[in-house]
C-alpha positions as CSV (number, residue, x, y, z in Angstrom):
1,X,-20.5,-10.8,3.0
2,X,-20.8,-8.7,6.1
3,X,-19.5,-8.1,9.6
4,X,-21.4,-6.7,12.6
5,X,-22.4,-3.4,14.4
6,X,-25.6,-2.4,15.1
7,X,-26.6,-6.2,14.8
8,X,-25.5,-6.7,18.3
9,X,-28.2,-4.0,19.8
10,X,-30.7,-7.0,18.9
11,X,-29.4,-8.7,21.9
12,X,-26.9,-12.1,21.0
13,X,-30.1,-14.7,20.4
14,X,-32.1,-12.5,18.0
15,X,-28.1,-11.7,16.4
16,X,-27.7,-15.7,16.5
17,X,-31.4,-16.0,14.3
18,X,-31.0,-13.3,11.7
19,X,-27.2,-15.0,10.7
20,X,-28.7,-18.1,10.2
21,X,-31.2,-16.5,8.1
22,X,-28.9,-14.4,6.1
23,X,-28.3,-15.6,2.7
24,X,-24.6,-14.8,2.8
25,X,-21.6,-14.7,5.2
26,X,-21.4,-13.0,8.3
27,X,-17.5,-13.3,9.7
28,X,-15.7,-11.2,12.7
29,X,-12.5,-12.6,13.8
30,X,-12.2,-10.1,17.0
31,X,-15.7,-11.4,18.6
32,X,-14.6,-14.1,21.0
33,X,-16.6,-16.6,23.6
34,X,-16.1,-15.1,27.4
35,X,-13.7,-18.1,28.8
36,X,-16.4,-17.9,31.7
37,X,-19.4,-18.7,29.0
38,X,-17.8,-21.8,27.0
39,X,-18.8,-24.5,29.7
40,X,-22.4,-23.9,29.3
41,X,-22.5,-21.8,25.8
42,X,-26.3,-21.2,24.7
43,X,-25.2,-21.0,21.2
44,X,-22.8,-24.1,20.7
45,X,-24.9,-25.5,18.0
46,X,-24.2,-22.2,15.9
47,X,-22.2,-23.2,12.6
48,X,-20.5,-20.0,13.5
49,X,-19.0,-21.0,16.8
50,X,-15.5,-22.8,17.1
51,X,-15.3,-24.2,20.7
52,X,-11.6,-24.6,19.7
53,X,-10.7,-21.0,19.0
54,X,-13.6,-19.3,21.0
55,X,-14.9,-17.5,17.9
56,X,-18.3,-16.5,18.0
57,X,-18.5,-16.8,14.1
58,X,-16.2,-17.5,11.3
59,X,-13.9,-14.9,11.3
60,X,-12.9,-15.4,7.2
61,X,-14.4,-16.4,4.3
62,X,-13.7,-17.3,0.7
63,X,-15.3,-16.2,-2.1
64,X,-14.1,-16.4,-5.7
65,X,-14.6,-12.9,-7.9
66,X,-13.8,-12.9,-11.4
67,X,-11.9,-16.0,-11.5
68,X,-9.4,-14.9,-8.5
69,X,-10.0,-16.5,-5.0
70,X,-10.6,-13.8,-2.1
71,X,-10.4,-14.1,1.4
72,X,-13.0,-11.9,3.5
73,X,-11.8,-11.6,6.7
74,X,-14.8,-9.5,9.0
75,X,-13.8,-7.1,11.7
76,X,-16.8,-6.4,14.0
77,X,-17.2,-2.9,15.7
78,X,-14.5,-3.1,18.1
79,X,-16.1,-1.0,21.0
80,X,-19.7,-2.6,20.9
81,X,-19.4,-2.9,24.7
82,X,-19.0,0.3,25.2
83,X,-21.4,1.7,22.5
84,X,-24.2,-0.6,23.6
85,X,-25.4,-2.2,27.1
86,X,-23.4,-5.2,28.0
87,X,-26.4,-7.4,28.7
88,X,-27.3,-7.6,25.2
89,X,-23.6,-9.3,24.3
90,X,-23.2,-11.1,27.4
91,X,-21.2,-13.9,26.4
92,X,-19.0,-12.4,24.0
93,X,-16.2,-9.9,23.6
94,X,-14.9,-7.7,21.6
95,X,-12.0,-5.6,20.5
96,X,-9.4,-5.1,17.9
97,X,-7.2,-7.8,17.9
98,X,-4.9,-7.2,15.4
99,X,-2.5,-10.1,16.9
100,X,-5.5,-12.6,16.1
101,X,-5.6,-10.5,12.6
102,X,-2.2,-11.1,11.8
103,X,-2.6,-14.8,13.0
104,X,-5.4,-15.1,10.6
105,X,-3.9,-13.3,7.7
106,X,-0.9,-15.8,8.1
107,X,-3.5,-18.9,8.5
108,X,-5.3,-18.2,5.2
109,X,-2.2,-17.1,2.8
110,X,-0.8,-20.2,3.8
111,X,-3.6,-22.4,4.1
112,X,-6.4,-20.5,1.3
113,X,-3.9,-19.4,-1.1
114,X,-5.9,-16.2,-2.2
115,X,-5.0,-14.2,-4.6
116,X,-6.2,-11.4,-2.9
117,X,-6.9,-10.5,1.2
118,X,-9.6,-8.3,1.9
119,X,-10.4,-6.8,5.4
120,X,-14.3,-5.9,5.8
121,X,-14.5,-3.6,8.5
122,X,-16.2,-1.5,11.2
123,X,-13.6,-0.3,13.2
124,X,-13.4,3.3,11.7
125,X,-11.3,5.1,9.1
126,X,-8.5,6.3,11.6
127,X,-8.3,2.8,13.6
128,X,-8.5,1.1,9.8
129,X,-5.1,3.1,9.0
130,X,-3.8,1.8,12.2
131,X,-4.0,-1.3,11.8
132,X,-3.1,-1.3,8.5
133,X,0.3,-0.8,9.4
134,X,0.5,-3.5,12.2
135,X,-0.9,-6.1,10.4
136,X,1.0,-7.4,7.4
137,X,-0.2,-9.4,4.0
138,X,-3.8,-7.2,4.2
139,X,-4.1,-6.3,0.1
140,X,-7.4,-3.7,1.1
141,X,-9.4,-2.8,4.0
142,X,-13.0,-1.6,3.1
143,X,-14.0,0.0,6.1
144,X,-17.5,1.6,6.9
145,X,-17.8,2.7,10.5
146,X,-17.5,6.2,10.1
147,X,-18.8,7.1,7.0
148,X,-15.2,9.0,5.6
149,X,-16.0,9.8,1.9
150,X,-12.6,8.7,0.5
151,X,-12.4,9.4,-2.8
152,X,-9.2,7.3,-3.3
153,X,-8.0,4.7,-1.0
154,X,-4.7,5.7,1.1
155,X,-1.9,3.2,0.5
156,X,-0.3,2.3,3.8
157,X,3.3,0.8,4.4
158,X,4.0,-1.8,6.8
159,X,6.2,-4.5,8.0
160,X,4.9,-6.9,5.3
161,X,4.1,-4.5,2.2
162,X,1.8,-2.2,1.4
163,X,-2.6,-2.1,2.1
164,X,-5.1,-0.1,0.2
165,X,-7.4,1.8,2.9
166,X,-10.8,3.0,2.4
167,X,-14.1,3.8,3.2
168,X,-17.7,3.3,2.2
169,X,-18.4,7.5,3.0
């Protein structure tokens, strides 16, 4: 399973190919259709896309790990606008979204069942701890973006509970 970063320099049609040739799961629940870009959407026919929601790609998936069922939700890098040119993302934007998150989290405990909810991300450490603490009924966040070595993952309250943050270093 993995979600995006430096995918997205590819430009969106070469991002659209090598998905459909990965031989796992690609989800990002905060990359979203431009409103502007859904009448005439070059990539409609992407298993991905949801016309419904506007998501790009799926933002969750399911996997089951030693006999418990998991829920992957992806979390693309949040500034790729800013980090990259525009023209290579045209249609699609980005963010944080941690009211879609929490929306999401609520969908697939309710709907899924998991046993556990796992966050893959590439927001960064400090905006991982963040939103850890908005968003509740997130059992880990496995972040990557900024390469933190964290030896032991940092237990964050919130609303909901508690999260497990950390980082691939």
């Amino acid at each position: 399973v993995m979600t995006g970063h430096w995918e997205f320099t590819y430009g969106d049609e070469e991002v659209i190919r090598n998905i459909a040739e990965f031989q796992g799961a690609f989800v990002a629940q905060n990359v979203r259709v431009r409103e502007e870009a859904l009448f005439d959407y070059r990539f409609e026919d992407f298993a991905g896309f949801d016309e419904d929601s506007g998501l790009a790609f799926e933002p969750y998936v399911i996997k089951e790990v030693g006999g418990i069922k998991v829920a992957v939700i992806g979390q693309a890098f949040p500034y790729t606008p800013i980090a990259n040119p525009s023209r290579f993302i045209p249609d699609w934007t980005f963010g944080i979204e941690d009211g879609r998150m929490q929306e999401i989290v609520d969908r697939v405990r309710e709907q899924e069942k998991p046993g556990v909810v796992v966050v893959l991300s590439h927001n960064g450490m400090d905006v991982d701890l963040k939103l850890a603490s908005r968003v509740r009924g997130i059992d880990v966040i496995l972040g990557g973006h900024t390469h933190d070595g964290v030896p032991t993952p940092i237990l964050v309250e919130n609303p909901g509970g508690k999260t497990l943050v950390t980082n691939a270093g």
